[in-house]
C-alpha positions as CSV (number, residue, x, y, z in Angstrom):
1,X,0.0,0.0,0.0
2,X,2.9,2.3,0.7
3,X,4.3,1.8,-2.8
4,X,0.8,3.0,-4.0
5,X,0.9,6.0,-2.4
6,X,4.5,7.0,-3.1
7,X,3.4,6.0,-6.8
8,X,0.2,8.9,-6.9
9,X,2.0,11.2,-5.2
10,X,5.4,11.1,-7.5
11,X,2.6,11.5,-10.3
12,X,0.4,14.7,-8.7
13,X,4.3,15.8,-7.9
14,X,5.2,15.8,-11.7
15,X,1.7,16.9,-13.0
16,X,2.4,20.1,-10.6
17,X,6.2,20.9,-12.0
18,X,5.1,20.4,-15.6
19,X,2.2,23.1,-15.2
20,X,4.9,25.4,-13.0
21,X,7.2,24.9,-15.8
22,X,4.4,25.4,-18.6
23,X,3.5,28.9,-17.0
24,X,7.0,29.8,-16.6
25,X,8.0,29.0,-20.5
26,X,4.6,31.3,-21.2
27,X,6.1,33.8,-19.1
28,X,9.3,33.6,-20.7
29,X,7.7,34.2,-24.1
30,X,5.8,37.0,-23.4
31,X,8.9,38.5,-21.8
32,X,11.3,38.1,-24.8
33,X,8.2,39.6,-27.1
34,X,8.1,42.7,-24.7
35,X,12.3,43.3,-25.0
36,X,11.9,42.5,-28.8
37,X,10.2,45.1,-29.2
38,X,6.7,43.7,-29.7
39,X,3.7,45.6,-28.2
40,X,2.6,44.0,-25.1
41,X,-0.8,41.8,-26.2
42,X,-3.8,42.0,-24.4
43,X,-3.5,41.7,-20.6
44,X,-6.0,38.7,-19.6
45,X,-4.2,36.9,-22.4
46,X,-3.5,33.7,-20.2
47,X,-2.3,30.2,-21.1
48,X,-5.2,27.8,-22.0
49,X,-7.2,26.1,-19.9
50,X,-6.3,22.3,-20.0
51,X,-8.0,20.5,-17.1
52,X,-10.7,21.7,-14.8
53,X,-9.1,22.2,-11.2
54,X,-8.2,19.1,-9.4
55,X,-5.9,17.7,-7.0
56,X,-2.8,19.8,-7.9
57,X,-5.1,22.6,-7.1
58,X,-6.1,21.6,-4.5
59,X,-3.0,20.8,-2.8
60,X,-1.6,24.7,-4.0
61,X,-4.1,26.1,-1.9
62,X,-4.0,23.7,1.1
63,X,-0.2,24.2,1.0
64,X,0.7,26.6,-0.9
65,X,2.9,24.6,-4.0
């Protein structure tokens, strides 16, 4: 049972550093647009939407990662 848990949580524990690292390559982007010279685009311009909230979501608001 153990191994079962360490399994989910390695899994919600990668889920959570690819969407950190998805919204920091977006970041990125719109940074290197802004010192190229680009106008800035629209300001609620946001990555999509992939998944409806779930447990990564909840676990950034329970504690904060």
């Amino acid at each position: 049972m153990a191994n079962n848990l360490n399994a989910l949580i390695g899994k919600i524990k990668n889920s959570a550093v690819a969407r950190c690292r998805e919204r920091i390559e977006f970041a990125a982007d719109k940074a290197r647009g802004v010192l190229n010279g680009k106008k800035p685009e629209d300001p609620t311009d946001s990555p999509p939407k992939k998944d409806p909230p779930g447990m990564t979501s909840c676990l950034k608001r329970q504690h904060g990662l």
